[in-house]
C-alpha positions as CSV (number, residue, x, y, z in Angstrom):
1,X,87.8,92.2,115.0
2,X,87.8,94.1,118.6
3,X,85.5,97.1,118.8
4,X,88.6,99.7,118.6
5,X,91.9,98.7,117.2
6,X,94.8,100.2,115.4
7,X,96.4,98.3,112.1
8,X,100.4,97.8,111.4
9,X,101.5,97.8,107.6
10,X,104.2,96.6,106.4
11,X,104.5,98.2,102.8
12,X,107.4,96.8,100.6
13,X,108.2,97.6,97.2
14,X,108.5,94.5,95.8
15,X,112.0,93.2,94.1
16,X,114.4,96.2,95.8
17,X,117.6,94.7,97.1
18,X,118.5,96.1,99.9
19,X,114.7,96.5,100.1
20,X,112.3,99.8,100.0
21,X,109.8,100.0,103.0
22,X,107.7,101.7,105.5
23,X,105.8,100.7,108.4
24,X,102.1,102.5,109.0
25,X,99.5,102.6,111.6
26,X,95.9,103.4,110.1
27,X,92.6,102.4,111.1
28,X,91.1,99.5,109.8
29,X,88.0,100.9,108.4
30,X,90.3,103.3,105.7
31,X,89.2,102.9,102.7
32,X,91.4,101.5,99.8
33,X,91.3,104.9,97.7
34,X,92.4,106.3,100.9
35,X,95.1,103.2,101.2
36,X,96.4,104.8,97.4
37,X,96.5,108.1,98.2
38,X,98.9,107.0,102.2
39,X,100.7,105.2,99.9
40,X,101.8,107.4,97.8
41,X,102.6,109.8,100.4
42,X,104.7,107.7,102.5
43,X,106.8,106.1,99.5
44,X,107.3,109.2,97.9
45,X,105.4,108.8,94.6
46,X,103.6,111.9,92.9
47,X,100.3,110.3,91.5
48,X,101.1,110.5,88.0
49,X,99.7,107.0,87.1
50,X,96.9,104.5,87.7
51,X,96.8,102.1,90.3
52,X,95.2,98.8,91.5
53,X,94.9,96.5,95.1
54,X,95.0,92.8,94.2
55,X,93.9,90.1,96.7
56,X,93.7,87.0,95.3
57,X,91.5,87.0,91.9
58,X,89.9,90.2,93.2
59,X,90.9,93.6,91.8
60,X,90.3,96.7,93.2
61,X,90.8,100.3,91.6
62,X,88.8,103.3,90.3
63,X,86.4,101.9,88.3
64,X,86.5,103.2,84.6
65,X,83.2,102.4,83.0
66,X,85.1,102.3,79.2
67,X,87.3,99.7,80.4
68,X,84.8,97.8,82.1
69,X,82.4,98.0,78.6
70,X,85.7,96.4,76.3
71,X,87.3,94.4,79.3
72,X,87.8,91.0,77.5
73,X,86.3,87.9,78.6
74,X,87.4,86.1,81.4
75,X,89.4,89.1,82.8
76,X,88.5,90.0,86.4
77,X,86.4,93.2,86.9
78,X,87.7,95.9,88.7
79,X,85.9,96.5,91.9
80,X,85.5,100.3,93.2
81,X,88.0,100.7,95.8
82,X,86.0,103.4,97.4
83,X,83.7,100.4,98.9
84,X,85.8,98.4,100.6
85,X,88.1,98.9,103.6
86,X,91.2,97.5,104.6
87,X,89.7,95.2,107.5
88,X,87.7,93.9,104.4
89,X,90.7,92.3,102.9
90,X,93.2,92.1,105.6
91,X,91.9,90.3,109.0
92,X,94.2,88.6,110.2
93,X,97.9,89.5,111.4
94,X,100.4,88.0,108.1
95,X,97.5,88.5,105.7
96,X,98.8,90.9,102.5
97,X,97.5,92.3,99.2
98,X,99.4,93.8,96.3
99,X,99.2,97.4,95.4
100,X,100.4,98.0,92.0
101,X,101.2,101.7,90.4
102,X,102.4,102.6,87.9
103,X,101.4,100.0,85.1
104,X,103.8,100.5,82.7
105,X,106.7,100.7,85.3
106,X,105.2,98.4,86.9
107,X,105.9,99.2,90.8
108,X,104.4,96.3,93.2
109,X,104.6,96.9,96.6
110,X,103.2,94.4,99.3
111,X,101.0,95.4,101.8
112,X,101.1,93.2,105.1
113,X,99.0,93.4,107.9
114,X,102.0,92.9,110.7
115,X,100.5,93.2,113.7
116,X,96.6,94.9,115.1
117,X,97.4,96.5,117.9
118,X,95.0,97.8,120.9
119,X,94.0,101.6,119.9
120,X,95.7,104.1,121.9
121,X,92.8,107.1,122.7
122,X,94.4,110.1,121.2
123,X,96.4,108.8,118.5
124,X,96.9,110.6,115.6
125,X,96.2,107.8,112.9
126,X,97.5,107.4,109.9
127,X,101.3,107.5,111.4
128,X,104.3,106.6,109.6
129,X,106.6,104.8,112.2
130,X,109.6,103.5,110.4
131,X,111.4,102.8,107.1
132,X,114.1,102.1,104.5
133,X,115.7,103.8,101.2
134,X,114.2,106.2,99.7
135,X,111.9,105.9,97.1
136,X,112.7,105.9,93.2
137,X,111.8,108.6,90.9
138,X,108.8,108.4,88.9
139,X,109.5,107.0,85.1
140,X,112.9,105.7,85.4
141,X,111.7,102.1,83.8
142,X,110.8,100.1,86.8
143,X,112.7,98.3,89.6
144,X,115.2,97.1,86.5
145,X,115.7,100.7,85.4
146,X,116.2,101.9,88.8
147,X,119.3,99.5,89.5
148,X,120.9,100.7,86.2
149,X,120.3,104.3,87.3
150,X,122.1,103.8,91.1
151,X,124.7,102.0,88.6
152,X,125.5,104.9,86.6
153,X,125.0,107.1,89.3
154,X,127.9,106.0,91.3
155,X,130.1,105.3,88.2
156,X,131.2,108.4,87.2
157,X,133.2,106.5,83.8
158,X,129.7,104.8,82.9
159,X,128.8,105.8,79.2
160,X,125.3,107.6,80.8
161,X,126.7,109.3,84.4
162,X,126.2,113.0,83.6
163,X,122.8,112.8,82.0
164,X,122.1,110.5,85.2
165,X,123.0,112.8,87.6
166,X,121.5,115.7,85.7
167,X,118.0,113.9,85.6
168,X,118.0,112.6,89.1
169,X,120.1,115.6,90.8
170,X,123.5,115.4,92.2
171,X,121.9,115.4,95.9
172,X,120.0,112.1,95.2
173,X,120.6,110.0,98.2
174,X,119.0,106.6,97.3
175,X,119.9,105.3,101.3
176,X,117.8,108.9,102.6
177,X,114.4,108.3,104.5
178,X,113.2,110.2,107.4
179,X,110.2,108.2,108.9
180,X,109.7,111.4,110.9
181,X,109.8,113.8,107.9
182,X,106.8,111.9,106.5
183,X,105.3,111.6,110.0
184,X,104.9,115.1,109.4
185,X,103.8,115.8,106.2
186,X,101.4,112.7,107.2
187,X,100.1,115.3,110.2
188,X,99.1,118.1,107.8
189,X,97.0,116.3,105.5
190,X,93.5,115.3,105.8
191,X,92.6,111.8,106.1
């Protein structure tokens, strides 16, 4: 890896038709617990549940020493994310992990290393460049319960379209993103 470069991530939530997505610029030496945490800011999810990187057999989380002690046989370990960087797992342009949240929803996103790009001096980094659809709201049952929500949502004859609409709110735009929006919220935090 050059001495001083600048990553590309393509981050897609996995099984969304039109697809969900943004498109990063972080260094490669972040941290995966700092991976989670740009994650969640630039999709739009709250926090509210654990989380895990998976490349290959290898998983990677906050290690819970509980779970570790009754972890069945023959199920991997989880290794502590706060050890490993992204340039650890991602090296090459095309290589990808999963980052799955939410375990019971069950919200896969793929991470893809699209391009490394020469660092610019100056550069505010992480950056959120571009992306698709806004994200969906936390506990509404997955990918599967998402689609039946946007359903119902712009029915308004289906059986479940006021409780819907009074859950999600009537301003609920599932095509609204602002790249820039999260830019800046990205700006004020410390990374």
């Amino acid at each position: 890896m050059p001495k001083r470069v600048t990553y590309q991530l393509r981050i897609v939530l996995m099984h969304t038709t039109p697809p969900i997505w943004r498109r990063v610029l972080v260094a490669p030496s972040m941290h995966l617990d700092t991976l989670h945490h740009l994650i969640q800011a630039v999709m739009g999810w709250e926090d509210r549940h654990l989380h895990m990187f998976r490349k290959g057999k290898e998983r990677y989380g906050m290690p819970d020493p509980w779970r570790q002690q009754f972890r069945m046989s023959g199920t991997p370990r989880e290794l502590d994310e706060r050890k490993y960087r992204i340039h650890h797992l991602l090296e090459r342009e095309g290589d990808s992990l999963i980052y799955i949240y939410d375990f019971g929803d069950s919200w896969d996103h793929k991470v893809t290393l699209q391009k490394v790009l020469p660092y610019k001096r100056g550069s505010r980094l992480p950056a959120c460049i571009s992306g698709r659809r806004r994200c969906p709201p936390e506990d509404c049952g997955g990918v599967w319960g998402y689609e039946e929500m946007l359903e119902s949502l712009a029915d308004p004859n289906a059986e479940d379209h006021e409780h819907v609409k009074e859950w999600i709110g009537e301003d609920f735009d599932p095509e609204g993103f602002s790249a820039k929006e999260v830019d800046r919220e990205l700006a004020e935090g410390d990374w």
